[in-house]
C-alpha positions in Angstrom: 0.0 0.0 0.0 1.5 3.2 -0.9 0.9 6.8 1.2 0.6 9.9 -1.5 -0.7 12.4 1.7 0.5 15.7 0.5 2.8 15.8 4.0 4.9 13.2 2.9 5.8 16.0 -0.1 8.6 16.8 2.1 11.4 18.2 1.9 12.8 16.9 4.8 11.5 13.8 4.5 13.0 13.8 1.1 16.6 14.3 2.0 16.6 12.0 4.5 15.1 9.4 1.9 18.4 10.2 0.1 20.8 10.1 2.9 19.5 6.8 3.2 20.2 5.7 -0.4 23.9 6.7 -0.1 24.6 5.0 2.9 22.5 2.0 1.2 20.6 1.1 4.5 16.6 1.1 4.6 15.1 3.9 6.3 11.4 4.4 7.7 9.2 7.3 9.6 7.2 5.1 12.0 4.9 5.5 14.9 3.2 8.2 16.1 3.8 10.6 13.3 2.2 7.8 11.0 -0.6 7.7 13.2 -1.3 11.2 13.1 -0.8 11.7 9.4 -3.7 9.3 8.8 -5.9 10.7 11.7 -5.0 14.2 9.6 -3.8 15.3 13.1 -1.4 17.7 14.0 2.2 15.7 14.9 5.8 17.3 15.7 8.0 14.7 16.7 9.1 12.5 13.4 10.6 9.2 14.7 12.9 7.8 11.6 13.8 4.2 11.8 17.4 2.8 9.9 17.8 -1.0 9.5 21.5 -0.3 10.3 23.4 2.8 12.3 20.2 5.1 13.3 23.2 7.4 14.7 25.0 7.1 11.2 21.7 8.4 9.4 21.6 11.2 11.6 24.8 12.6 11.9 24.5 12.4 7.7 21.3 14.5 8.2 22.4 17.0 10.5 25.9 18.0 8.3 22.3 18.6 5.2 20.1 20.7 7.5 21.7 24.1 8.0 21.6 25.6 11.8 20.4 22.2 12.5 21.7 21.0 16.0 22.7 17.4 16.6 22.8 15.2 20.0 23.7 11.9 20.3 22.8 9.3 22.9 25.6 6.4 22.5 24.0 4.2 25.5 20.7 4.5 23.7 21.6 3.9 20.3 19.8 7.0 19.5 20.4 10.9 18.2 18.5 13.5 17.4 18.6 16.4 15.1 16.3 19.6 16.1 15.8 22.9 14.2 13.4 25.1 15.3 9.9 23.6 15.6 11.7 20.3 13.7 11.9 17.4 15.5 13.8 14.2 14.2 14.4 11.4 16.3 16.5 9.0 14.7 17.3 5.2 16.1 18.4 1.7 14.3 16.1 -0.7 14.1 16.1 -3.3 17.0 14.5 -6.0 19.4 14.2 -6.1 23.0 13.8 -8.5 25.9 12.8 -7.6 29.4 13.8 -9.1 32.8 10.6 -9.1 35.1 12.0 -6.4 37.4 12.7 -3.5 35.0 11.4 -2.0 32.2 14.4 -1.3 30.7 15.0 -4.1 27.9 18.1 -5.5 26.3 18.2 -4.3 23.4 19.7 -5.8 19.8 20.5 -5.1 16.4 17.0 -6.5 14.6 15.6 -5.9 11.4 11.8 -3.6 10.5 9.9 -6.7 11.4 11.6 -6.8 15.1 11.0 -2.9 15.5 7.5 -3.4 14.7 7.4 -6.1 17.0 8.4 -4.2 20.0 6.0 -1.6 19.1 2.9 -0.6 22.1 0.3 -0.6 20.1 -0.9 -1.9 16.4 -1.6 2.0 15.4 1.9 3.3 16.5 3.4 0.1 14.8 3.2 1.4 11.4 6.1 2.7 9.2 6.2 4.4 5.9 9.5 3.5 3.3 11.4 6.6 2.6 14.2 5.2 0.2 13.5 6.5 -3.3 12.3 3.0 -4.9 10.0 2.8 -2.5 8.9 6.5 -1.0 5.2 6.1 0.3 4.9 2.6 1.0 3.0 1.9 4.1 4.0 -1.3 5.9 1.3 -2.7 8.3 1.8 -6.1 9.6 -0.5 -6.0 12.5 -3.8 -4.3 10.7 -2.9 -1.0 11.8 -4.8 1.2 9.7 -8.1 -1.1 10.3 -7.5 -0.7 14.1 -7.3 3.3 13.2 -10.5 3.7 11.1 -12.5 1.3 14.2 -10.9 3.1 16.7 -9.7 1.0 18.6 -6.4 0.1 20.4 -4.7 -3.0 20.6 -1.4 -4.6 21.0 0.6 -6.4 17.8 1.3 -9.3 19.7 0.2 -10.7 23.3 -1.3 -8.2 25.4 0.0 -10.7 28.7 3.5 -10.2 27.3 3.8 -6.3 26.1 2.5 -5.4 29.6 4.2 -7.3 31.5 7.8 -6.2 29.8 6.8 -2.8 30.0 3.7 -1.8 32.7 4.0 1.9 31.3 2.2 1.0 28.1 -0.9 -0.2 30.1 -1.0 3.8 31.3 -0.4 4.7 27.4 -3.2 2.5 26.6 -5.5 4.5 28.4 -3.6 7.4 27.6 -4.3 7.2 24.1 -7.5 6.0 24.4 -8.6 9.0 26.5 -7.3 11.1 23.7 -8.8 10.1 20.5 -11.7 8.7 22.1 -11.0 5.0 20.8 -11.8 1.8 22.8 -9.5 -0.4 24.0 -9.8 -4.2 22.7 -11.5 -6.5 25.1 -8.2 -8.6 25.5 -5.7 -6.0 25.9 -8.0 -4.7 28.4 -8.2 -7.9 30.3 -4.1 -8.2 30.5 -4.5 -4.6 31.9 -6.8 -5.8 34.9 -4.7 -8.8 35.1 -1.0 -6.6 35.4 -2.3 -4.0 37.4 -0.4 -4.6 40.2 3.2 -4.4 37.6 2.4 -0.7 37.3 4.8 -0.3 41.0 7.9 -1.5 38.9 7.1 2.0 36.8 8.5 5.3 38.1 6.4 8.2 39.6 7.6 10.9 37.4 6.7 8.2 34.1 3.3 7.5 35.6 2.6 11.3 36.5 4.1 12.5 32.8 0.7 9.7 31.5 -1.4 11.2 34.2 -0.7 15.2 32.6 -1.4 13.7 28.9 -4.7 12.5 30.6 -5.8 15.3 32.1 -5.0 17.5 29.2 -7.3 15.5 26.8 -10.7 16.9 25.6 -12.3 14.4 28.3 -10.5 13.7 31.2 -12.8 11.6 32.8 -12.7 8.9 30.5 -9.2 8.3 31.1 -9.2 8.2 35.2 -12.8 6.0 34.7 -10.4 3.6 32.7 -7.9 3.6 35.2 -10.3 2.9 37.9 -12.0 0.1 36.0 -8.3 -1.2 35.2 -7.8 -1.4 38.4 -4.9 1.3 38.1 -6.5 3.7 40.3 -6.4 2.0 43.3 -3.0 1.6 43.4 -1.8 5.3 41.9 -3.9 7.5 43.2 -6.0 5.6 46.4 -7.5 9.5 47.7 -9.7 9.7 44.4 -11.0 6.1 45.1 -12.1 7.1 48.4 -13.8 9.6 46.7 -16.5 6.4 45.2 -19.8 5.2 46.5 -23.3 6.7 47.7 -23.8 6.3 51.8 -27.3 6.0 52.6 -28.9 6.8 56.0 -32.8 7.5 57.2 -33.6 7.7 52.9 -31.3 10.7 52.5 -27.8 10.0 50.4 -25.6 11.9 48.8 -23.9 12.3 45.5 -21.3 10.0 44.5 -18.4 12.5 44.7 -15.8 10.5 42.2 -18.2 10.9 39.5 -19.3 14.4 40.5 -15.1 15.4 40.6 -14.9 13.9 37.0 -17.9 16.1 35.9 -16.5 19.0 37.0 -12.9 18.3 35.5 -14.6 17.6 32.3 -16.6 21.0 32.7 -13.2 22.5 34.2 -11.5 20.8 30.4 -14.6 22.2 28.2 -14.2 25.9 29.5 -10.5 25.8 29.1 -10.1 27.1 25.3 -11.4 30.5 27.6 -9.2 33.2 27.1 -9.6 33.9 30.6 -7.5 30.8 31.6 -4.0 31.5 31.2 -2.1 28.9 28.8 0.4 28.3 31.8 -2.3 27.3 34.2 -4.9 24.8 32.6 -3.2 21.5 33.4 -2.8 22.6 37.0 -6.4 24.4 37.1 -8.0 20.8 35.4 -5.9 19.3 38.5 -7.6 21.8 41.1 -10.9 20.3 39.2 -9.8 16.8 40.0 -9.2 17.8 43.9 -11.4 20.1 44.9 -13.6 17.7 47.0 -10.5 15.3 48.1 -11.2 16.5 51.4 -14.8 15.2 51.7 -14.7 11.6 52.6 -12.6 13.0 56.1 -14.9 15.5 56.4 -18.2 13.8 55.7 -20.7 13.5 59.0 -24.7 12.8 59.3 -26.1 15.2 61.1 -29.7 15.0 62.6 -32.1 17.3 60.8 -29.3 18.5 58.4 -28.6 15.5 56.8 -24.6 14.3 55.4 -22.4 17.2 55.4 -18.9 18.0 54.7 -17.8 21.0 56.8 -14.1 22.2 56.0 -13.3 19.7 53.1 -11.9 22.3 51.1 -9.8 23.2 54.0 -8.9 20.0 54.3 -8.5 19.4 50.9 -6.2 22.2 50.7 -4.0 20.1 53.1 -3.6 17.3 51.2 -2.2 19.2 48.1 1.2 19.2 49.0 0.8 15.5 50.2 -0.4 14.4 47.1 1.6 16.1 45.0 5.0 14.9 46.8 3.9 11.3 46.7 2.9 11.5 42.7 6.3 13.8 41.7 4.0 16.6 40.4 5.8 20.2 40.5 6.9 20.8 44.2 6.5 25.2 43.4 4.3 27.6 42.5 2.0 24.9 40.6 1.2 23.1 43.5 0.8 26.6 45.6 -1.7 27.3 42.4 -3.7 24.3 42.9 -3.6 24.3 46.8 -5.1 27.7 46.6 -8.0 27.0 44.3 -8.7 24.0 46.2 -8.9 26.2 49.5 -10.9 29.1 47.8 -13.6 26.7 46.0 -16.6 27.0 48.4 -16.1 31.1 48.8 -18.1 31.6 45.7 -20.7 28.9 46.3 -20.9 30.5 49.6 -21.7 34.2 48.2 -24.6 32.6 46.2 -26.4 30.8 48.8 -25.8 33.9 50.8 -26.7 37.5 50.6 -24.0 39.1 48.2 -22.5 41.9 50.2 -19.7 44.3 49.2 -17.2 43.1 52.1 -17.4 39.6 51.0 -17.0 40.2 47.2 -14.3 42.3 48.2 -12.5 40.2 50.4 -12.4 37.4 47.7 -10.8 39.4 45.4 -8.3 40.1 47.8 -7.6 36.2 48.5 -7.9 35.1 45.2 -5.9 37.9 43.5 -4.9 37.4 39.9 -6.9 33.7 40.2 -9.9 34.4 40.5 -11.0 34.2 37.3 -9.7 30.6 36.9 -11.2 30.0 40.8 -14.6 31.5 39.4 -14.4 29.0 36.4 -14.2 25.9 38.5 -17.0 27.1 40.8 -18.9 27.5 37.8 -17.8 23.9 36.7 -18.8 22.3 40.3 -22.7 23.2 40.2 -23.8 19.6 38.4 -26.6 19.3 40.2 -29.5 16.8 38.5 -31.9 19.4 39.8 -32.4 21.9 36.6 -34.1 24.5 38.8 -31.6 24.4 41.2 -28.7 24.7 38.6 -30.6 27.3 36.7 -31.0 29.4 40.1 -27.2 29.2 40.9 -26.1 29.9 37.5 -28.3 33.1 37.7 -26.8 34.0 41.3 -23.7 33.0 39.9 -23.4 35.9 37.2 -24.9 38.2 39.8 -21.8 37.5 41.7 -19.6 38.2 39.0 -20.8 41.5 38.0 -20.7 42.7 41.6 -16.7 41.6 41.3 -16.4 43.6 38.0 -18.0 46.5 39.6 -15.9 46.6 43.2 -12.6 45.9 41.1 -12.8 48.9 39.0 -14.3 51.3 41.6 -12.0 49.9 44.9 -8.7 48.1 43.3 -8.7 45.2 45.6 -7.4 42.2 43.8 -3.6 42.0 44.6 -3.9 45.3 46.9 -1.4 46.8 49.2 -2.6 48.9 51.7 -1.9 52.4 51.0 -0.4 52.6 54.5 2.5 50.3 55.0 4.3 49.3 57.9 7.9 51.0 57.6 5.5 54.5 57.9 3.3 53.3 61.0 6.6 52.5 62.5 8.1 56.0 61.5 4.8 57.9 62.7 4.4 56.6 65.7 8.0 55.3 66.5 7.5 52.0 66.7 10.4 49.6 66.6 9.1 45.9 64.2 6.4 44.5 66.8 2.9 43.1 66.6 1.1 46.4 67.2 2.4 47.4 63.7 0.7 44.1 62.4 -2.1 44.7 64.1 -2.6 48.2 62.5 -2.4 46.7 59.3 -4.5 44.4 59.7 -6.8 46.7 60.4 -6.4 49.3 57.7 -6.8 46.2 55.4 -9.7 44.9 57.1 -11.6 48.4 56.9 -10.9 48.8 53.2 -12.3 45.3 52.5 -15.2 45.8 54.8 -15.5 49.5 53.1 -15.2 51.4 56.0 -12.9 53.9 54.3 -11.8 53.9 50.7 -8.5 52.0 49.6 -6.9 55.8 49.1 -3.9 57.2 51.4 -5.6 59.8 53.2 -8.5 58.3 54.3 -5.8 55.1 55.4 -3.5 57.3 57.3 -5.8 59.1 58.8 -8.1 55.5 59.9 -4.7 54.5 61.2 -3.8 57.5 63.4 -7.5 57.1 64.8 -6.7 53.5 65.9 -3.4 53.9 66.7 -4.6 56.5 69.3 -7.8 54.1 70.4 -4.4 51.7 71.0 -2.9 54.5 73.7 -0.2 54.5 70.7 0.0 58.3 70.7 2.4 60.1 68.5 5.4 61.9 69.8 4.6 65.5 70.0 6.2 67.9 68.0 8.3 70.2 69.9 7.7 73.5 70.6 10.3 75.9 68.9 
């Protein structure tokens, strides 16, 4: 079968076809890039495969690419050349065996047939000739392009086998199916549930790189309900399990809050092409989706006459973060403070709805939130999934309510990411106070009368609230003396 895709009209592809004639050694694009070609989906990374010296092919490549930069990877057998945007990964063609404790093979000199062999999945197994007597021809030995058009993924040869030599492809299996929506084959599925337990061979930062891929896909959800019906879950990420199940007591339950989370990370995932979400923060906002009620299951209580509640789970919740994100080797920085935050902030909004909206409170969420808030207001936004259309069409209408009053204190008062116009270095001048808690404690207080709009967040009316409680303090100003 022979490719005549307009994309393979390239250039680059081109050269290296002829790179590959003078050294006289076959040379294919495989995987992923074929993949994607046929999906007509966007694809980067070109992964070039030499029946002979993959370093050799490259190193011929680079000297033809001008500004192109060239590293090699000896130990791996593998180099790549980059160029801008251009990506090309070159490697010889090879088999593998695994030992049962590592899923690092041993790796051989083998011909097309063996790389294919070694390849995750039927769809990534598939390579396109790019020597000049052959240019275009697609080589599928395991039904690729059938699996593609079915959507479905599946491994070349014994599911039992590929998962147990390498446990990471069971997380790419879901991976990929999350992504492009496919299913996963019956039987490859099964060898998932059956090597479950292999995925503790695999290394946190591996697993959590899968886990990001996940969350970044047009529908999260279906990738964590894989993992949970794989039987991954439980052993990866046990707090969102605890998360399962509907407790019943005296006729009143409540929601199941795993499937609730994944609603609102899917909602979190559909509002995220909003311009309002910062490109730099929608993983970690989608992962504020994901554990914004991880709190409830310590928190949850029956109550007579009130029913199951869940008092301080986002406080809670917010406690866990750090936990979490150590255990799982997620970003240890200001993405983890990011998520901690929205996670801690959640139920302010919902709060302001259900409540009368006042002035102070708007005002004092801004202040808290800062330069968030937007992202904070979009996952409140996301978390109202309630089954009850009245209900949802009642918060939604409370919920813009709230959001107009914050455009209207932000561009009269200034309070998101506000300093008060009184700071402490002149209390401490003024009144000639050496660093102590009164100085805190003044403040406080000139930031607490802003937000509850005592005064106006404007010097004079500051200063002069401050020298008012300073002297309700007994924390007098030195006279001036006399001349």
């Amino acid at each position: 079968m022979s490719i005549l895709d307009p994309k393979l009209d390239d250039k680059t592809l081109h050269l290296i076809g002829e790179e590959a004639d003078r050294m006289g050694v076959e040379c294919y694009v495989i995987g992923g890039w074929v993949r994607d070609l046929l999906l007509n989906r966007p694809s980067k990374d070109i992964d070039i495969v030499a029946v002979g010296s993959g370093i050799a092919l490259a190193q011929a490549v680079h000297k033809r690419i001008r500004g192109s930069h060239l590293s090699v990877f000896k130990n791996y057998g593998t180099a790549q050349v980059k160029r801008g945007e251009l990506e090309l990964e070159f490697v010889g063609a090879r088999r593998e065996s695994y030992r049962h404790d590592s899923r690092n093979p041993i790796v051989e000199d083998g011909t097309l047939q063996d790389d294919q062999n070694r390849r995750d999945f039927t769809i990534n197994a598939l390579a396109i000739c790019l020597n000049s007597t052959r240019y275009g021809e697609l080589l599928d030995p395991f039904h690729g392009v059938q699996d593609l058009n079915a959507g479905i993924i599946r491994t070349p040869l014994d599911p039992q086998i590929t998962f147990d030599d390498d446990p990471l492809r069971m997380m790419r299996a879901i991976r990929f199916a999350c992504q492009l929506r496919f299913s996963l084959n019956i039987t490859t599925f099964e060898a998932i549930q059956r090597n479950a337990e292999r995925i503790r061979i695999i290394t946190k930062e591996r697993i959590a790189d899968e886990l990001n891929k996940i969350m970044l896909s047009p529908q999260p959800s279906i990738g964590w309900k894989l993992l949970d019906k794989a039987g991954l879950l439980q052993i990866i990420f046990p707090e969102l399990v605890a998360l399962k199940g509907v407790e019943t007591k005296d006729g009143r339950g409540h929601k199941d809050i795993f499937y609730h989370t994944l609603q609102v990370l899917d909602n979190v995932a559909a509002a995220s092409d909003n311009s309002v979400v910062r490109p730099d923060h929608v993983l970690w906002l989608r992962w504020a989706a994901l554990l914004h009620d991880i709190g409830k299951p310590q928190s949850k209580k029956w109550e007579d006459g009130t029913g199951w509640t869940f008092h301080n789970h986002n406080y809670l919740g917010a406690r866990m973060v750090p936990r979490i994100f150590s255990r799982m080797k997620l970003p240890q920085n200001e993405k983890m403070d990011y998520v901690r935050k929205l996670v801690d902030l959640h139920m302010r909004p919902i709060a302001l709805i259900e409540d009368t909206v006042t002035d102070s409170a708007v005002r004092r969420l801004l202040f808290e939130a800062g330069d968030d808030v937007d992202e904070l207001m979009i996952l409140c936004n996301a978390d109202i999934t309630s089954k009850n259309e009245e209900k949802v069409r009642r918060y939604k209408a409370n919920f813009e309510l709230v959001k107009h009053k914050m455009v209207e204190l932000e561009e009269r008062d200034r309070i998101r990411n506000f300093q008060p116009p009184v700071r402490g270095e002149e209390i401490m001048e003024t009144l000639h106070l050496s660093p102590c808690r009164n100085v805190g404690i003044l403040k406080d207080a000139i930031k607490d009368a802003i937000l509850d709009g005592v005064i106006p967040n404007e010097y004079e009316p500051a200063r002069a609230f401050m020298l008012q409680k300073a002297t309700e303090m007994g924390l007098f100003p030195p006279a001036t003396p006399s001349v």
